[in-house]
C-alpha positions as CSV (number, residue, x, y, z in Angstrom):
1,X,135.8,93.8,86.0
2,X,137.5,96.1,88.4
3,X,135.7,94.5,91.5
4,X,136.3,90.7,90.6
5,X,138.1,90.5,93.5
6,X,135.2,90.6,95.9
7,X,133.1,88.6,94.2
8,X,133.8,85.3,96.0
9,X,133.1,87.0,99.3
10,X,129.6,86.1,100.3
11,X,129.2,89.4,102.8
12,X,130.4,91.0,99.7
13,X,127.8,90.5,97.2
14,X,125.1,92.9,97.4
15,X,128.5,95.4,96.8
16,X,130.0,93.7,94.1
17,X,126.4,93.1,92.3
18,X,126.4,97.4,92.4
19,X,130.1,97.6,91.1
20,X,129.3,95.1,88.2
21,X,126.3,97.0,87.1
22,X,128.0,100.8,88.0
23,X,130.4,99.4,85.4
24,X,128.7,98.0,82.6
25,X,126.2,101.1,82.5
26,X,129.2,103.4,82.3
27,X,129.2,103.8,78.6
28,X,126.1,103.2,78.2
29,X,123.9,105.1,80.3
30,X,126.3,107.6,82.6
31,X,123.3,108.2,85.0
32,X,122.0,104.9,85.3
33,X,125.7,104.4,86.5
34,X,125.9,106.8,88.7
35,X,123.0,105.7,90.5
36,X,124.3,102.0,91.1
37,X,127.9,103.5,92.2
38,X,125.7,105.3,95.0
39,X,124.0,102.4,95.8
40,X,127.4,100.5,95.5
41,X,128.5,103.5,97.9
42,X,126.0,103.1,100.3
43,X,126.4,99.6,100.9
44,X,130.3,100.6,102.0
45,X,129.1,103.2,104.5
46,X,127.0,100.4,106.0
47,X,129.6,97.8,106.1
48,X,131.8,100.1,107.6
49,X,129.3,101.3,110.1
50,X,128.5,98.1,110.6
51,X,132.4,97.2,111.6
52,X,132.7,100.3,114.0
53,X,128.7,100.5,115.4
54,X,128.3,96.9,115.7
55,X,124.9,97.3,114.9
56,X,123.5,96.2,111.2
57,X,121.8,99.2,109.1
58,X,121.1,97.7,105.8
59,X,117.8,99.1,106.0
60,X,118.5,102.2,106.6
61,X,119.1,105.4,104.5
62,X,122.3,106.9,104.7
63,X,120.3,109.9,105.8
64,X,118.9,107.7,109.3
65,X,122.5,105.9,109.9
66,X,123.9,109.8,110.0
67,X,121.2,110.7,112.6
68,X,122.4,111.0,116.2
């Protein structure tokens, strides 16, 4: 897997959990991928928010973190 690398890092689970399954729906099911690579997405945006905010948003929609 592409995102093996990560997967030891405990902060980095709920991501890598999304990579795994973005990657083994890939030939199978192209949309179902595409939805866990968003998700897998998502959880980025948060951890970098989270790294310049300070503030933890893993509730929160994309759409509410990009609120002012």
């Amino acid at each position: 897997m592409v995102f093996d690398f990560i997967k030891d890092i405990p902060e980095l689970s709920r991501l890598y959990r999304s990579c795994c399954e973005a990657e083994m729906l890939l030939e199978v099911s192209p949309s179902l991928s595409a939805t866990a690579s968003r998700t897998a997405m998502e959880s980025i945006v948060r951890l970098v928010y989270y790294s310049v905010v300070g503030k933890a948003m893993m509730s929160l929609s994309l759409i509410h973190i990009s609120e002012p």
